[in-house]
N, C-alpha and C positions, 0 to 999 in steps of 0.2 A: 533762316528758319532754325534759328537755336533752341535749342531743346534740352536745356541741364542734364539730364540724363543718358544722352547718347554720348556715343565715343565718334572722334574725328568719320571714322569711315561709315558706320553707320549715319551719320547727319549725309556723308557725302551719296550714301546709296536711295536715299530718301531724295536727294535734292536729283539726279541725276534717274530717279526712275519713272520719273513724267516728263523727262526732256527729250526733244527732237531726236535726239541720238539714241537712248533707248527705249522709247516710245510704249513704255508698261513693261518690257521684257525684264524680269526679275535676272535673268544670267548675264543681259548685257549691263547692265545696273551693278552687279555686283563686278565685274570686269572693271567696267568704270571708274569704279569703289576704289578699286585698287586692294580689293581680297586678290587671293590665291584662285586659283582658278580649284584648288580640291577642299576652299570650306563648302561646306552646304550650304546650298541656296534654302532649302527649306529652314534651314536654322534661323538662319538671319530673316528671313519673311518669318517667321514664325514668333520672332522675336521684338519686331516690328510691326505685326498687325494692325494694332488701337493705330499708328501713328500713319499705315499703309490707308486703313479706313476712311483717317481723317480725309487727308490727301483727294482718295479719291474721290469722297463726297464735293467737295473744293472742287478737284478736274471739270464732276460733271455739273456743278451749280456754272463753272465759266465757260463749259460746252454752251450752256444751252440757249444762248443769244444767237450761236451757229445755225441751232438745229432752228429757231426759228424764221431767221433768214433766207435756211433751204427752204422750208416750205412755205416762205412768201415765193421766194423766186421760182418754186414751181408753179405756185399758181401765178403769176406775173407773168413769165416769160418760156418756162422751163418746161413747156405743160408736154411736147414732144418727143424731149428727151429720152436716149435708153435711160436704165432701172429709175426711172422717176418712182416706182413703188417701191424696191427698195428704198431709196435713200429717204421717201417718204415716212416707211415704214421705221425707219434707224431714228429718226428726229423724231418724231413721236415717243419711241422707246425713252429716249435720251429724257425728254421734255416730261414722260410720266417718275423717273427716277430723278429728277430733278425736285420734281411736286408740281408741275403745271400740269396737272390732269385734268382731262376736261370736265365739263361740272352736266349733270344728269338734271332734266326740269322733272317733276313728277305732277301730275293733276289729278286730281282728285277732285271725283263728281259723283253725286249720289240722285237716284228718282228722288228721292223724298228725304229731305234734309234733316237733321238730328240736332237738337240743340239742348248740349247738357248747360244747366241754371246749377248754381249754387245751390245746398239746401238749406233749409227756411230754421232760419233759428226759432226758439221755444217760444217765444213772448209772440212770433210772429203768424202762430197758427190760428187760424179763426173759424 
């Protein structure tokens, strides 16, 4: 994930702040980095935003094969389990930030139906 513009430790707190190990934590990340334990975390997040953005948009477009999964597997097998609403409720979240939101039918019905015509050109009045 080269970036021309970052420096060594910033690349390395990007790369190291969606890993296993610090798992979104901005202070373990920066630990990681190999900062000083007394720069500011808010500096460097602050400084890295656009690129934090990016990042986590990425995270949760490769969550969301997860979140659908879960909620096959609860309807499948899972349907007893504790917090099945929870976790339902978490992949839904995931899956609307994503963009898989679910889609609204709307219908549309009238007593007595309405039909706008074109109107009638000049030459065609009689």
């Amino acid at each position: 994930m080269s970036r021309s513009n970052l420096n060594e430790k910033q690349e390395k707190f990007l790369e190291v702040l969606f890993s296993d190990e610090a798992k979104g934590d901005p202070v373990k990340a920066k630990k990681l980095a190999g900062y000083s334990k007394n720069h500011s975390t808010q500096l460097i997040t602050t400084a890295l935003a656009d690129e934090i953005s990016d990042l986590t948009r990425k995270f949760i477009a490769n969550s969301a094969t997860k979140a659908v999964y879960t909620m096959y597997n609860v309807l499948d097998k899972d349907a007893d389990m504790l917090g099945v609403k929870e976790r339902m409720g978490a992949a839904k979240d995931l899956l609307d930030r994503a963009g898989f939101v679910k889609t609204d039918k709307v219908e549309v019905t009238a007593k007595e139906p309405l039909f706008i015509l074109p109107s009638k050109k000049s030459g065609d009045e009689e």
